[in-house]
N, C-alpha and C positions, 0 to 999 in steps of 0.2 A: 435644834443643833445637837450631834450628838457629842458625846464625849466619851473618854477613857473612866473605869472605875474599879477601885481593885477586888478582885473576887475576893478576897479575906476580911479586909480591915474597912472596906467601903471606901477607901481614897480615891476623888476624882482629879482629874486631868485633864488639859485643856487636848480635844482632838488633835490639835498640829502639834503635841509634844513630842512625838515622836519615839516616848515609851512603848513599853512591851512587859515591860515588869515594875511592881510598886519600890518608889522608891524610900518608903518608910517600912513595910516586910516582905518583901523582894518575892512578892505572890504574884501570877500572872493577870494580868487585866484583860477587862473587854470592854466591848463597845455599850452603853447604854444610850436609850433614847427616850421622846415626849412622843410617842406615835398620835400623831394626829389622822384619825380615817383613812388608814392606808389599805390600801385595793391592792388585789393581785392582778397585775394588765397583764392581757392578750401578747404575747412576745414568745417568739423563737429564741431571744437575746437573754441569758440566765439575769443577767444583773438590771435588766427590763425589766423584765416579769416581774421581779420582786423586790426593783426600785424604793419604794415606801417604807421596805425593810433594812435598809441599806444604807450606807451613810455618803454616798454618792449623788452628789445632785447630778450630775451629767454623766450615764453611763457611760463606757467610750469600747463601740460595738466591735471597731476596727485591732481591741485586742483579743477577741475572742477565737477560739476554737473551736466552738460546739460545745460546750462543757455542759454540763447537766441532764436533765430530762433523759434520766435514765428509767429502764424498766424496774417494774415490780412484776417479779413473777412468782405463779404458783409452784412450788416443789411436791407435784404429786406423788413419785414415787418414793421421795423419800417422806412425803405424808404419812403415805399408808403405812412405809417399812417401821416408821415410830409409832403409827397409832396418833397421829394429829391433823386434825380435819383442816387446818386452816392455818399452813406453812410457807410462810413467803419468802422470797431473796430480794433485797435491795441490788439488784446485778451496777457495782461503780465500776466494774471493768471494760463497758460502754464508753468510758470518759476517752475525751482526744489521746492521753499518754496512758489510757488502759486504771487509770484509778483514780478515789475519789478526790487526790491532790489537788485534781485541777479546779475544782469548785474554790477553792483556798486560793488557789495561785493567782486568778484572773484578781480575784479582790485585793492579794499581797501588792502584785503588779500595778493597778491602777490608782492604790493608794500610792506609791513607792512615785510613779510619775507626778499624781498631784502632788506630792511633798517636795518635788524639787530634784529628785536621786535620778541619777543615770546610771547606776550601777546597782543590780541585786545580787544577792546570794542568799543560800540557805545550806541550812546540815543536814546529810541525809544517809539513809541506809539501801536508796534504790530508787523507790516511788517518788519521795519528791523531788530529789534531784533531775532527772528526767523531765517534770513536768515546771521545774522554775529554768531549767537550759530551753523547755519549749518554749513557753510563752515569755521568758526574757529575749529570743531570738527575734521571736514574732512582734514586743515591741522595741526591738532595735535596741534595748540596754546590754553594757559589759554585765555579764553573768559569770559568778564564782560558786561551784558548786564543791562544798567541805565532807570528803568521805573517809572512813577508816581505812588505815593502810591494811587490812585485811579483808576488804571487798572482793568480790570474785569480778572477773574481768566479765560476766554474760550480765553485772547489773551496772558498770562503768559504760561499754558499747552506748545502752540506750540514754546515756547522759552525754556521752562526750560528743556523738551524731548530729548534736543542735550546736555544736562552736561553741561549749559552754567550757572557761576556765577550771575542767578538775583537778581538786587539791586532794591527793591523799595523806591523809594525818596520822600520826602515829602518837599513841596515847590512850588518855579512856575515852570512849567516846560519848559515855555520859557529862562530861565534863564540857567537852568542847562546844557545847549548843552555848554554857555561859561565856567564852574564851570568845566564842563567833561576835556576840552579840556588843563586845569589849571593842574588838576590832574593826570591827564595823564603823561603832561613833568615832575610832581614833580616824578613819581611813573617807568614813562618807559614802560607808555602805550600807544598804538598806535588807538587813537579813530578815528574809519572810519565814522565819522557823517553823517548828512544829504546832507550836501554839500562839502563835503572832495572832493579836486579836481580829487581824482581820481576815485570818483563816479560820477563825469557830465562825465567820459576818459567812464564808461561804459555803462548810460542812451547814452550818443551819438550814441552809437550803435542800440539803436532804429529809429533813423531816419535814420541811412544807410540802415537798415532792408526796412524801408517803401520803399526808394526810389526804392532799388534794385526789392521790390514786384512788384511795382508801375510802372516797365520797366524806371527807372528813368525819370518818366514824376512825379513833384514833385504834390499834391495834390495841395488845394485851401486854405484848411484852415487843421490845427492844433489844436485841443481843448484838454489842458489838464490839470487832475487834481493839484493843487497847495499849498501847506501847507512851508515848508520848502523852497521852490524852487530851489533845487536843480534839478531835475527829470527835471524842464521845463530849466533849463539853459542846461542842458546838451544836451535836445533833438535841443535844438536852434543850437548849439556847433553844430550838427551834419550834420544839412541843411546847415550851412554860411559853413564849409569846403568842404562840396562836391561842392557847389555852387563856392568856390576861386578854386577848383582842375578843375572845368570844367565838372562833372559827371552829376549836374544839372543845369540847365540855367537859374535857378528864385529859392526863395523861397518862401514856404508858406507864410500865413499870420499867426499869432498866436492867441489864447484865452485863457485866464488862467481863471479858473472856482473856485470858494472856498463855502465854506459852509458860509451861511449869519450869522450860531451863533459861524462863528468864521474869520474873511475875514480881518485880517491887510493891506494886498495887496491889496486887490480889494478897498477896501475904503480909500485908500492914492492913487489909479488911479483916483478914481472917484471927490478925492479934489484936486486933480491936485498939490496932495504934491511931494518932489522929494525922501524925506524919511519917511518910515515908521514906526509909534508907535508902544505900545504894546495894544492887543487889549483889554487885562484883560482876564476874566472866561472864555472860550469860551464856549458854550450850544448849541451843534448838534451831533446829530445821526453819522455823520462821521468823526468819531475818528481819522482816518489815515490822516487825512488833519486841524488838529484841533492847530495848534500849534501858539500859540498868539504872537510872536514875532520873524515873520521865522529868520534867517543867513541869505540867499539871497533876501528877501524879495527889500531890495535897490537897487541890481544889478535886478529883474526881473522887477521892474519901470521903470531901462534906458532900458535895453531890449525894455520892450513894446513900450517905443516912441519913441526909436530909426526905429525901427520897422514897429510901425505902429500896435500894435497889440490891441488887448484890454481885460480886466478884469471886468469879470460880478461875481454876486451870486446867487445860488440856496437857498429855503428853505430847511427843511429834507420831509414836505412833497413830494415837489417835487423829492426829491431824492428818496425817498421809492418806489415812480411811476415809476421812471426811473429805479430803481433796479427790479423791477418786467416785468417791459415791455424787459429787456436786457435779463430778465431769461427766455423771451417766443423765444429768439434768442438764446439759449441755451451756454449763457453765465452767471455763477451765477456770480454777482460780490459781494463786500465788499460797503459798500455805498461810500466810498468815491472814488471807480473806476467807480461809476455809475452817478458823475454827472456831466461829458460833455454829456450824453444821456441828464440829465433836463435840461441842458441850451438849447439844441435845439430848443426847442417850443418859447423861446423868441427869439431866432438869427433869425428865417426863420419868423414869425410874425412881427418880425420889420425890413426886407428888407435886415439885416445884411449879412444872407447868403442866396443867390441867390438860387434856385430849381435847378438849373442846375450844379451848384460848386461842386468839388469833396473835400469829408469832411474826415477825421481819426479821430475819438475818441480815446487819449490812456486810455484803461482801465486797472487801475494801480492793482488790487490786484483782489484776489476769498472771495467770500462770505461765505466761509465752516469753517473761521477763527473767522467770525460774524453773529452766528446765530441769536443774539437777536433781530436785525433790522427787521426779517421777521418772525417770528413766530406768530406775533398776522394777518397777512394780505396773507401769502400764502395761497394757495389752498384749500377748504373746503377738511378733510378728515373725511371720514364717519367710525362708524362701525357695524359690521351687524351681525346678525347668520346665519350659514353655510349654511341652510338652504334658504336664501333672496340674493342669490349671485345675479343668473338669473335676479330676477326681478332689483336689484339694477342697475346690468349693465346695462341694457335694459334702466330706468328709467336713467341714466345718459348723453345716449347720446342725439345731436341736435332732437330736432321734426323734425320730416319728413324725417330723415335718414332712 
């Protein structure tokens, strides 16, 4: 049977309590289990397949979208362009609403209907909003989806399209994930946030994914995007049980990546705090990772040095680089799935990551959500009269072709 257990203090809880945070140091919990010989089954159905890891005795297929069983590709030209033989992309921009949300959501959701809720919500910056208006539509629950009154109207579109209740909020919006969760128990809502324990039950299932790509030989390193940390606790959650069941013999090392005009985490690793502030306005280009005062942000510090992992920051310049060089691997991302691509250049320059080390980048989201970051820096487009086709083509390609 599994149960709730807080990642700080070890307090457990019975599954149907219906927490999300400890109620004696207000740390986020997860799900723990007694794994009795759990098999990976044969399923097109993500919470099939990996049923035995899950705390669902009866999948329930009919709220599915596809979600999972995304590619692992190889990044050869930005291999070579680093000098790394063996550079992978977790591509989550395959998921039904384009990001890894949904692996989270179907689990938010199906827990949310076993428990009795007919109404979900969650707080969000873009991605997940999107993907709790999808699959709350899909199973037939009121959906409230809680965004900053300073959202740009091109990441509202892909939320409000599913019939889902958005609220734009005015405030901090680090705050509101606790405000939500307040509201929620007064009202009978079931908010699947960023770190609801049964969204690490479905980011896990990205590192069972790798391993199984990976002929379970676990990679070297881990690089992933980081805001909330939810996404990185869970994909950890995924390596330590295959690694206690026996499937893999080691795990990676990790690196959690943030955006420098917004990095609570990375700058309580780098003060060698054990908790982290708020960080105030955050100011960068990658909105989906921008949140100034994560939920997990304390649990992914013991993580790390528990671990052994480490937490750097990118500029946006360097993200936009990084987002245009992943587009030549014909991967659009969202900036903020683009920047374990810019940490790169500092990990293999300063000895961190070996040329030889087998690396994954999870690229958390697609870029068709945020046009804005790339409009002024994409591709020169020309235009011409009907007339100057010939010569334009001609005139475009390499000399000497």
């Amino acid at each position: 049977m599994p149960r709730f257990e807080c990642t700080k203090c070890g307090k457990e809880f019975p599954f149907d309590s219906a927490l999300t945070r400890c109620t004696s140091c207000g740390e986020p919990l997860e799900v723990k289990y007694e794994f009795a010989s759990p098999e990976i089954h044969k399923s097109e159905f993500l919470l099939e397949k990996y049923r035995d890891f899950l705390p669902f005795s009866r999948p329930n297929k009919a709220l599915s979208l596809g979600e999972g069983f995304t590619p692992l590709l190889r990044l050869k030209k930005l291999g070579e362009m680093l000098g790394l033989h063996n550079l992978y992309a977790k591509n989550e921009t395959m998921n039904p609403t384009w990001s890894f949300k949904d692996r989270g959501t179907i689990c938010g959701i199906q827990y949310a209907l076993d428990s009795g809720y007919s109404e979900v919500g969650t707080v969000s910056t873009g991605n997940m909003g999107a993907s709790v208006a999808a699959y709350g539509s899909r199973a037939g629950m009121r959906t409230h989806i809680l965004v900053s009154s300073s959202i740009e109207l091109e990441k509202v579109i892909p939320i409000s399209v599913y019939g889902a209740h958005v609220v734009k909020v005015e405030g901090d919006y680090g705050k509101l994930y606790y405000e939500s969760l307040r509201v929620g128990e007064e009202l009978g809502i079931c908010f699947i946030n960023s770190d609801h324990p049964l969204r690490i039950e479905g980011s896990k299932t990205i590192a069972f994914e790798i391993c199984e790509q990976m002929s379970f030989e676990p990679p070297d390193w881990v690089i992933v995007p980081t805001s909330s940390g939810g996404n990185f606790r869970g994909i950890v959650k995924g390596f330590i049980e295959f690694r206690d069941l026996g499937l893999i013999d080691r795990l990676p090392r990790f690196i959690v990546v943030q955006a420098a005009g917004c990095c609570p985490i990375a700058q309580a690793f780098r003060e060698g705090k054990e908790e982290i502030r708020h960080f105030g306005r955050p100011k960068t280009i990658a909105h989906g990772i921008s949140n100034p005062y994560p939920p997990s942000g304390n649990e992914v510090l013991r993580i790390l040095r528990r671990l052994h992992g480490i937490a750097l920051t990118v500029n946006d310049e360097e993200i936009i680089k990084a987002q245009l060089l992943l587009a030549r691997e014909v991967i659009f991302a969202q900036p903020a799935g683009a920047v374990p691509i810019a940490a790169l250049d500092e990990l293999v320059s300063k000895g961190i990551i070996d040329r030889n080390d087998t690396v994954v980048c999870v690229i958390t989201g697609a870029g068709l959500k945020y046009l804005h970051s790339v409009r002024q820096v994409s591709h020169e487009i020309t235009t011409i009269p009907f007339e100057q086709l010939s010569s334009a083509l001609s005139n475009a390609r390499p000399s000497g072709s």
